[in-house]
Every structure is written in structure tokens, then in C-alpha cells.
C-alpha positions in Angstrom: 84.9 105.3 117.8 81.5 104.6 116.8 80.5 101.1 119.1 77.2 100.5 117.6 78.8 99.0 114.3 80.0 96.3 116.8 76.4 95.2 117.3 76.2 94.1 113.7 77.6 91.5 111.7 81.6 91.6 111.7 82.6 89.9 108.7 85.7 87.7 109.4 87.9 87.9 105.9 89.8 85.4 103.9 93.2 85.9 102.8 93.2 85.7 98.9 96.6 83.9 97.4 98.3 83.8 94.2 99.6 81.1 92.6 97.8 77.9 95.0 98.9 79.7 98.5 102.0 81.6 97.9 101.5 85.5 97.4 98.8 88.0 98.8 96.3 88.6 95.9 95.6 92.2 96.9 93.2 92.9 94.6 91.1 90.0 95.3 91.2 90.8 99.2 89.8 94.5 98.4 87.2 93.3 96.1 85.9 90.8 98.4 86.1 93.6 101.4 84.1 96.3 98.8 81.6 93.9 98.3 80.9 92.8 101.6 81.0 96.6 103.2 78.4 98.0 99.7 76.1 95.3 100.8 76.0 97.1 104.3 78.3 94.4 106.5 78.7 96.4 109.7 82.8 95.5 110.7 85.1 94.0 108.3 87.9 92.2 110.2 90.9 92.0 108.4 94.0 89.0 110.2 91.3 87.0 111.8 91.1 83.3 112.2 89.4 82.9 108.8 92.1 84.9 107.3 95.2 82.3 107.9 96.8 84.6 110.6 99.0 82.9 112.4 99.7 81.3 108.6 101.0 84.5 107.4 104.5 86.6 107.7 104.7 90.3 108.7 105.0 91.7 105.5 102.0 89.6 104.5 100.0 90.1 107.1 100.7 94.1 106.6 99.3 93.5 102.7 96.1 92.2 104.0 95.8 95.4 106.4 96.4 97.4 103.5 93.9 95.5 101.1 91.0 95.5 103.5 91.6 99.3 104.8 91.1 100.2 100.2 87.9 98.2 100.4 86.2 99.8 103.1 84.1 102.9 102.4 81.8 102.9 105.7 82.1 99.5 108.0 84.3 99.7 111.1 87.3 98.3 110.3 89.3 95.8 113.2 92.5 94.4 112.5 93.5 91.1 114.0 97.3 91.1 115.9 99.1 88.4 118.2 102.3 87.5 119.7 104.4 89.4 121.4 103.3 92.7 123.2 106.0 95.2 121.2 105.2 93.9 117.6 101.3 93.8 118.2 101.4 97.0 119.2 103.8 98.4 116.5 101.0 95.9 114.1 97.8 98.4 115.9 100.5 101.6 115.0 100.4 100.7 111.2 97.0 99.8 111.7 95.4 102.9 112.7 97.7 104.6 110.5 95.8 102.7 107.4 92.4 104.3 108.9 91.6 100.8 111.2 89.0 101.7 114.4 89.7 98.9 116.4 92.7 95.6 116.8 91.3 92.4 117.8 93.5 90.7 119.7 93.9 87.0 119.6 93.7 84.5 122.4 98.0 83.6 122.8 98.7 80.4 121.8 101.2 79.5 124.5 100.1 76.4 126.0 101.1 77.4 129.1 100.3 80.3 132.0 96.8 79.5 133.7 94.0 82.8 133.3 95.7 85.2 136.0 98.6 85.1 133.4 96.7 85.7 129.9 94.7 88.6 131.9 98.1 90.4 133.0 98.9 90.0 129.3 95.2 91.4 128.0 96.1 94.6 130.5 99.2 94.9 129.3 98.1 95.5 125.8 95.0 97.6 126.7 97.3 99.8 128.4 100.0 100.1 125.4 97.5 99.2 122.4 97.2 102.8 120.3 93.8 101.4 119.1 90.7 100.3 121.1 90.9 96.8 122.1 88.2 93.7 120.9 89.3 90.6 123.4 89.0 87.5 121.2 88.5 84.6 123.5 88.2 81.0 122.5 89.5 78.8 125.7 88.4 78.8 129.0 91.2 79.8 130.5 89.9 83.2 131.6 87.5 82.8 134.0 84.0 85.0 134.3 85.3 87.2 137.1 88.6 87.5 135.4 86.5 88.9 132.3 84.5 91.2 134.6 87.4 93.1 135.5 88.3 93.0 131.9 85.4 94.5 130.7 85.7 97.2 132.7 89.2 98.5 131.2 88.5 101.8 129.6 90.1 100.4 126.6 88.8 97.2 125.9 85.6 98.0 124.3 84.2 94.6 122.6 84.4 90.6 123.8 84.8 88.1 120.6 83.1 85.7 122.3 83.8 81.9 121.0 82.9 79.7 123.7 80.2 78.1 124.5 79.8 78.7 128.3 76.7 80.4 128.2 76.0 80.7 131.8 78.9 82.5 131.9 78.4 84.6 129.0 74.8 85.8 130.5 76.4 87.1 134.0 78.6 88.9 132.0 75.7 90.6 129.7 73.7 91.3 132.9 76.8 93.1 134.5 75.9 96.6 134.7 79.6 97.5 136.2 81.1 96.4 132.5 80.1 99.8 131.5 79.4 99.7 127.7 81.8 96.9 126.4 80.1 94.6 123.7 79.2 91.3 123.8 79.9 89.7 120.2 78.6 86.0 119.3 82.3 84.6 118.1 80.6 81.4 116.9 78.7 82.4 114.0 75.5 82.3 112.6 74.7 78.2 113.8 74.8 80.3 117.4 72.6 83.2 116.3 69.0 82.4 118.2 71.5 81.2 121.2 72.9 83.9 122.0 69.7 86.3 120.9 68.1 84.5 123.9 70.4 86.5 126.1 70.4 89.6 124.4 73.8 89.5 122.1 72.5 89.8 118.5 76.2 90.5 117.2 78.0 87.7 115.8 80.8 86.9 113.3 80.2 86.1 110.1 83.0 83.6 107.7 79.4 83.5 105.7 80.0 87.3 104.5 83.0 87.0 102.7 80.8 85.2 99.9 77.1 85.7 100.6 77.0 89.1 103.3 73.4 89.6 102.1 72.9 86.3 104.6 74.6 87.2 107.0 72.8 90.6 107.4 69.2 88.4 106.9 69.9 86.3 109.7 71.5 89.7 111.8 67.4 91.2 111.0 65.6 88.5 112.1 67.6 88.1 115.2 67.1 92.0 116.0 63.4 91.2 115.4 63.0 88.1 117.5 61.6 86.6 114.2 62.0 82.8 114.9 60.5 81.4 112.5 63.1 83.1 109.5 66.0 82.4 111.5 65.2 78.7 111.3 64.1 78.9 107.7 68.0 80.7 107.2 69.8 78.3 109.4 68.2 75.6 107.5 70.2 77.0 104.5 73.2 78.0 106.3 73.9 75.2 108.9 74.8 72.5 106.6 77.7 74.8 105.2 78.7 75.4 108.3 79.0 71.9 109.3 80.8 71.1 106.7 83.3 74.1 107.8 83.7 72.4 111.1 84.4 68.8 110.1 87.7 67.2 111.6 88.4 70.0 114.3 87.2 72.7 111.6 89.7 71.5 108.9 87.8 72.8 106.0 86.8 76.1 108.1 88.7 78.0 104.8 88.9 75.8 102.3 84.9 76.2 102.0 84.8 79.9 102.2 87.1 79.6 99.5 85.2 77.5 97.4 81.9 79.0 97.6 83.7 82.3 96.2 85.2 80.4 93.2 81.9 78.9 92.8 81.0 82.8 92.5 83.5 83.4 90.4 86.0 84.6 92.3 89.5 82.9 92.8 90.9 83.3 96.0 93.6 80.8 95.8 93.9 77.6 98.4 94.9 77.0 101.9 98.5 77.2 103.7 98.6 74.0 106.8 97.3 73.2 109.3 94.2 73.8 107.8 92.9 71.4 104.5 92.0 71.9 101.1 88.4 70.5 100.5 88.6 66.8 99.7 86.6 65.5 96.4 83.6 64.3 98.5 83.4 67.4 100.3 83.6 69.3 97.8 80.9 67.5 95.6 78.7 68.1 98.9 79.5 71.4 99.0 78.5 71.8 95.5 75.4 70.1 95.8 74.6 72.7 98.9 75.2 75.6 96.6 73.3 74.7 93.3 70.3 75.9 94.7 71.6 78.9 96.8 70.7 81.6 95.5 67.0 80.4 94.2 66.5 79.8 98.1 67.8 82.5 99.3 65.9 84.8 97.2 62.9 83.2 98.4 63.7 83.3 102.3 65.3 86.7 102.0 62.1 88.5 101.1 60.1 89.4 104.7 56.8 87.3 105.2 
């Protein structure tokens, strides 16, 4: 497996509907996944958050597999799996036999078990998963030493990385004994010159399923240490992602959604818990993206 993909962008994918939010619009999901990986997007992550995961039924979840695995040409691919140890890892089988690289396995959503419990289940995966393992953590139930010895399983090879604990996050960079697992910025690009700071230019990116040329910008100048353009991005990107994160990240889809039928592209709406864009929001959102591309133009082109 090639690991220096996962020190790109890893674009996190929507899942296209039919008809408001009932079917998988296949077609829509590969043409959204062709366009991100011929504008050079380093992963494409198929059955992430962004992608309504836990929203979705097998079979559906297996069409979305199937959708992203036709778009790809070069990226890495990673598909998302959860729940119970046997079906994720019969999920990774079909996987890898679509062509996937890697399965990214969500955080379980049991409420209970403190971080000695969710580790024996992480190992208990690694050891069974037919795929390379990306660790997708978002509480902080696992604790740094905990994720130490994690790192160091032979086949855990990336951290999704969505918390904010920083000081945590830079023992576990410096930690020689982690061997070569991957430190990947799970917050986005708001987090970017954060996490640059300590040496993690990799990030995830809900940004590429509509503009990936963005993404990738804001993935140079953090390579480069170039400040000064990754505020000039931000200052584009961050009010779309604040809007995305309004009322517990409520409209974290809906926006994504949005912006791609503002592109002409339909991608359906969005199944509950999450929300469909109210009309304010959506006027705001509009307002954001009338100038887009003029801007971008302007701050994509290197000083």
C-alpha cells in the first residue's frame, strides 16, 4: 500500500440520492468521485461521516462502495465500516474486492465501555480486518498512551484525527516508536495552519466533493509553510465551514449538497438526524458562493 497518498488531502464523499433522499444515485456518486480524483485529490473516502453512514442500509452502503471504487483512476481509495466486528470485516472483504486500499473504521457509537474497551475492539479489528486499518477517532475516550500502543499495530497504518487535543496529538507525532502510522488532520481545512504547526499537513476535506482544486490549494501552501495564502484561502473557505457546523454541525451535508447543485449537480437531500438547509441559510450560503469562483481564481494563482 502506497502511505504517502495519506499525506494528502482525503476527500470525505457525499452520498448522492434519488428522488429527495430515497435511492443511491450511482452515477452521481462516480461523477463526483471522477472529478475530485482528475483534479489530483490524493484519497477518496467512500462511507464517511459526510456520506450519511450510519444513515444508510447494507445494500446501500455496498452501492456507494461500488460507485466510488468506478470513479477512481489513481487516488487511494478508503472505505468507511462500523458496527459489529463480523459484518465490518465481511464490509473490508467486499471492499478490497472492489480494488479499496484501506477501511476506515469509525469511532463505535455505543455510549458505553470507557477507552480500555474501544481499544480491545480497535485490536480486534486490526487483527481480523483483510484491509489496512485508518483509526477514525472523534471522542476522547482513548487516551494518548492508549493510541501509542495503537499506532504501533502492524496494521493500523493511519489516525483520522478529529479532536482537538492538540497536546496530545503532538506527543503522538513526536513518537518515534509509532513506526510509520499517519497522522491525518480529521477537522478539515479551518484546522489546516493548526495542525501544520506540528508537522501533520494531511487533513480531510468535505470541501473536495465540490471545489477539490481548494482543497489541494490550501494542502500546497500548508506543505510550503506559506502563511500568508492559507489565510487568504481560509478567508474564503471558513465562512462555509461555519455555516456546516451550525447547531452541532446540522447542516454539515446539506451544504455540501448545495454548493454542488449550485454547480450543477443534483445530489439529492439529507436523511435525519442531520438538516436540510433552512431558507436563511441557504440565502447565506448563496451569497458566499456568488463570488466563488472569481476569488478563487485569484487566490489560486501563486504570488
Amino acid at each position: 500500500m502506497n502511505l504517502r497518498a495519506l499525506h494528502g488531502v482525503t476527500a470525505v464523499l457525499v452520498t448522492p440520492y434519488r428522488d429527495g433522499a430515497t435511492g443511491i444515485n450511482e452515477d452521481v456518486a462516480g461523477a463526483i468521485a471522477r472529478r475530485a480524483d482528475a483534479a489530483g485529490i490524493h484519497v477518496l473516502t467512500a462511507l464517511g461521516n459526510t456520506a450519511e453512514m450510519h444513515q444508510l442500509d447494507p445494500s446501500e452502503r455496498r452501492c456507494m462502495l461500488r460507485a466510488v471504487a468506478a470513479g477512481r483512476s489513481r487516488a487511494l481509495l478508503l472505505a468507511g465500516v462500523a458496527g459489529s466486528i463480523g459484518q465490518l470485516v465481511t464490509d473490508a472483504e467486499y471492499a478490497r474486492d472492489l480494488g479499496y486500499d484501506a477501511a476506515m473504521l469509525h469511532e463505535p457509537p455505543d455510549p458505553f465501555g470507557d477507552g480500555a474497551g474501544i481499544v480491545r475492539y480497535y485490536e480486534q479489528v486490526a487483527d481480523r480486518c483483510p484491509l489496512p486499518v485508518v483509526l477514525y477517532l472523534r471522542s476522547a475516550r482513548v487516551k494518548g498512551h492508549d493510541l501509542q500502543k495503537l499506532a504501533r499495530h502492524p496494521n493500523i497504518v493511519a489516525v483520522k484525527y478529529a479532536r482537538d487535543d492538540f497536546h496530545t496529538l503532538s506527543t503522538l507525532v513526536h513518537d518515534e516508536s509509532a513506526g510509520p502510522c499517519v497522522w491525518i488532520n480529521g477537522l478539515a481545512e479551518s484546522m489546516v495552519p493548526m495542525h501544520a504547526g506540528l508537522g501533520v499537513h494531511a487533513f480531510t476535506s468535505g470541501l473536495a466533493n465540490v471545489y477539490p482544486e481548494a482543497a489541494l490549494a490550501m494542502h500546497t501552501a500548508s506543505m510550503a509553510g506559506d502563511l500568508n495564502r492559507l489565510r487568504e484561502l481560509l478567508g474564503l473557505i471558513r465562512p462555509i465551514e461555519a455555516l456546516r457546523n451550525e447547531g452541532n454541525a446540522r447542516f454539515n451535508v446539506s451544504v455540501l449538497k448545495e454548493m454542488l447543485r449550485w454547480n450543477g449537480i443534483e445530489a439529492g437531500g439529507v436523511r435525519p438526524p442531520n438538516s436540510q438547509l433552512t431558507e436563511p441559510a441557504r440565502a447565506r450560503l448563496h451569497d458566499l458562493l456568488r463570488n466563488w469562483d472569481e476569488t478563487f481564481a485569484s487566490l489560486a494563482t501563486p504570488h
